[in-house]
Structure formats: structure tokens, C-alpha cells
N, CA and C of each residue as an Amber inpcrd file, in Angstrom:
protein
   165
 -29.9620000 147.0410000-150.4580000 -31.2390000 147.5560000-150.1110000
 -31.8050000 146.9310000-148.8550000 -31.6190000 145.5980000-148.8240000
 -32.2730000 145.2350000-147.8840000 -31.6660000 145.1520000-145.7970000
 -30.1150000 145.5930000-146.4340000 -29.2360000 145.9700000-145.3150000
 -29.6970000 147.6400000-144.3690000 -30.0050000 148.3590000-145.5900000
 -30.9610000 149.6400000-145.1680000 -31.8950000 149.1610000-144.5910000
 -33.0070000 148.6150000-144.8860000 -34.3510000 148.2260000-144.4780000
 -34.4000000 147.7420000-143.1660000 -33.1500000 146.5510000-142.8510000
 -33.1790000 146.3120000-141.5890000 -32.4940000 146.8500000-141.0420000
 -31.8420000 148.0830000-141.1480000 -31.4280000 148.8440000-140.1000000
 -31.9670000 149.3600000-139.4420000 -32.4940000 150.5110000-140.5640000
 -33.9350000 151.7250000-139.8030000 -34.8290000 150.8580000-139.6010000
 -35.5780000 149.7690000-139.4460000 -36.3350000 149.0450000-139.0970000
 -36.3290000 148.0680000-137.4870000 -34.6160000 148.1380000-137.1800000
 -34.2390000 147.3270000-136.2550000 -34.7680000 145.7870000-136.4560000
 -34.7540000 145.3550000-137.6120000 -34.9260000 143.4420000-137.8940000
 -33.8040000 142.8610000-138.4990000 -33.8370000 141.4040000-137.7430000
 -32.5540000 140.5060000-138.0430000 -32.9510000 140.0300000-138.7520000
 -32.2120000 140.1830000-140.1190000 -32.8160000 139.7840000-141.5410000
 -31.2820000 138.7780000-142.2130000 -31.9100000 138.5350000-143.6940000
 -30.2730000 138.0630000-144.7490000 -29.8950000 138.9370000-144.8170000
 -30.3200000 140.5000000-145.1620000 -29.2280000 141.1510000-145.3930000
 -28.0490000 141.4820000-144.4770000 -28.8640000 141.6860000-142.9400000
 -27.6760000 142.0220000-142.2340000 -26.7150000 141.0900000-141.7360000
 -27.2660000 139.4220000-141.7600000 -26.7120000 138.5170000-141.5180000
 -25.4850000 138.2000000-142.5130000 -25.7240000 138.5860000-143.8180000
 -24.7850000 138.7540000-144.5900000 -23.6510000 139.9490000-144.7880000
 -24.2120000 141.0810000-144.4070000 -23.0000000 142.2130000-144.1210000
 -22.4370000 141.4270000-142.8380000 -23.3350000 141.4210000-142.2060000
 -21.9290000 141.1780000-140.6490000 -20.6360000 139.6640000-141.4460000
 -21.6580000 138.8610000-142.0690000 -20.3870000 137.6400000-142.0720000
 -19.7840000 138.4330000-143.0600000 -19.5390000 139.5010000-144.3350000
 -18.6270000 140.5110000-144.8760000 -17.6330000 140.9340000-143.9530000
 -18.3380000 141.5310000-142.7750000 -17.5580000 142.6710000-141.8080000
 -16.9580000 140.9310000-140.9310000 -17.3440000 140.4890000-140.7350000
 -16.7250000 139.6820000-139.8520000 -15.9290000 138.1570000-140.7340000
 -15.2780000 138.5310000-142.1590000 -14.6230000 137.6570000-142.8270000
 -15.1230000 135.7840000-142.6920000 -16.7900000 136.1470000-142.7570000
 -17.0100000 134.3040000-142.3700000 -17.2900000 134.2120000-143.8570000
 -16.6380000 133.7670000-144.4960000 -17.3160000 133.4050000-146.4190000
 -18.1190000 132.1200000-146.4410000 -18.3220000 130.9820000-145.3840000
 -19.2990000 130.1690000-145.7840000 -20.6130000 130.9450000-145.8220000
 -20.9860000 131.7640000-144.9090000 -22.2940000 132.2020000-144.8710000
 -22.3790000 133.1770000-145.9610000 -21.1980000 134.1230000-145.8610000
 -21.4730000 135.1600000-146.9800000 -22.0240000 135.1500000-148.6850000
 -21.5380000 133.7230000-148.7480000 -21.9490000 133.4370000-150.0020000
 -22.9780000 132.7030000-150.4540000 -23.3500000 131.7840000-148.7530000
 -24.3550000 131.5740000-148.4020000 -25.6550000 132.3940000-148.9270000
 -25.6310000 133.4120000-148.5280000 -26.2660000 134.8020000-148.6330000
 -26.3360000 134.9910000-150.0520000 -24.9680000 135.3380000-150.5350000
 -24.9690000 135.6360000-152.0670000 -26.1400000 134.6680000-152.6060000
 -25.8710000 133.4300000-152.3810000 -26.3900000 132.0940000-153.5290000
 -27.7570000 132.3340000-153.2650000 -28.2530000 132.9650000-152.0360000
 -30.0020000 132.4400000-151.7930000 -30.4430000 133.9500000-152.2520000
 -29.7280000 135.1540000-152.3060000 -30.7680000 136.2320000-153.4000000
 -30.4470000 136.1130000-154.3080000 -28.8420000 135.6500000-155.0020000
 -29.0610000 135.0960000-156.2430000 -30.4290000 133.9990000-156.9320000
 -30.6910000 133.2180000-156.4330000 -31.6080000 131.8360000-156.5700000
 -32.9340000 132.7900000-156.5570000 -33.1160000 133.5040000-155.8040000
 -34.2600000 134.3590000-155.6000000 -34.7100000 135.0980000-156.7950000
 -33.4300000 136.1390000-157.2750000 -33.8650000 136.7010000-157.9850000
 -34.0530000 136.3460000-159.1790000 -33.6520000 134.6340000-159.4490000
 -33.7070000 134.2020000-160.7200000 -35.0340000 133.6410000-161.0280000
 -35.5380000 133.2460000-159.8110000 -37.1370000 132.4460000-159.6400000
 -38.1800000 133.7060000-159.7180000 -37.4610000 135.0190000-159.1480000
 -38.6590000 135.8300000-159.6450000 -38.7500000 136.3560000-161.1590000
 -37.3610000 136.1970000-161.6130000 -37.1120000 136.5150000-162.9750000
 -37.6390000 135.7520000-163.8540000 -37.7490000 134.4360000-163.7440000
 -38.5490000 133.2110000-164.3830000 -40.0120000 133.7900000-163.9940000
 -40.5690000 134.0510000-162.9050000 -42.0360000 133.8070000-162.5640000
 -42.6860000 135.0290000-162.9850000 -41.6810000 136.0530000-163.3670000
 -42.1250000 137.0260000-164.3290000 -42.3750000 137.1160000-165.8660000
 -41.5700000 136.0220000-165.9240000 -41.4090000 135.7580000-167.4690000
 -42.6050000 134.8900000-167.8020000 -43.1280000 134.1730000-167.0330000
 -44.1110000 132.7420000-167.5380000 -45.7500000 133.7400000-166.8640000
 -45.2000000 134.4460000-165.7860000 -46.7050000 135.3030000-165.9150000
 -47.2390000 136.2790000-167.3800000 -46.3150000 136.9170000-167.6200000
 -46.2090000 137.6840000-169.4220000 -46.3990000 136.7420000-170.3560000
 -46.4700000 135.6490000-170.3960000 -47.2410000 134.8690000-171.1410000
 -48.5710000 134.7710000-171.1180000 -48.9530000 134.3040000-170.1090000
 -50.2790000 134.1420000-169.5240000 -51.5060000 135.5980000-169.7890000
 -50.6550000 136.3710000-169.8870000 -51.6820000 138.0690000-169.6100000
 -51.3940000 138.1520000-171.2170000
């Protein structure tokens, strides 16, 4: 999703920084990439969970 976004948008973002190191076989960064929307989506997954408490 976010490889779309910065396309039609024209911004140098993670996503595209992470397709290119895909297209361009660099795996430190690529997974790089992987690990930090992984980590992301787990902190929003937590910060969703402890807000549904609260309400």
C-alpha cells in the first residue's frame, strides 16, 4: 500500500526504499524495512488493544 502511495504521490518513502532494495537484491535494508512495519504494526496493535480498555 504504501509503495502505491508514494508513487502517485512522487515521495521517497519506506515503502519505496524497500521495493527498490527487493528490485535491487540489497537484503540488509530489505528486511530492514520488513522489521520496522513489522514493529509498527505490532505497537499499533498493542495501542489498540490498551485504548479498548480504557473506552
Amino acid at each position: 500500500g504504501s509503495v502505491l502511495i508514494e508513487t502517485i504521490f512522487s515521495l521517497d518513502g519506506l515503502g519505496r526504499l524497500g521495493f527498490e532494495a527487493a528490485v535491487g537484491r540489497d537484503y540488509p535494508v530489505m528486511f530492514g524495512t520488513l522489521f520496522l512495519f513489522g514493529l509498527i504494526g505490532l505497537l499499533v496493535g498493542l495501542l489498540s488493544d490498551l485504548m479498548y480498555v480504557l473506552v
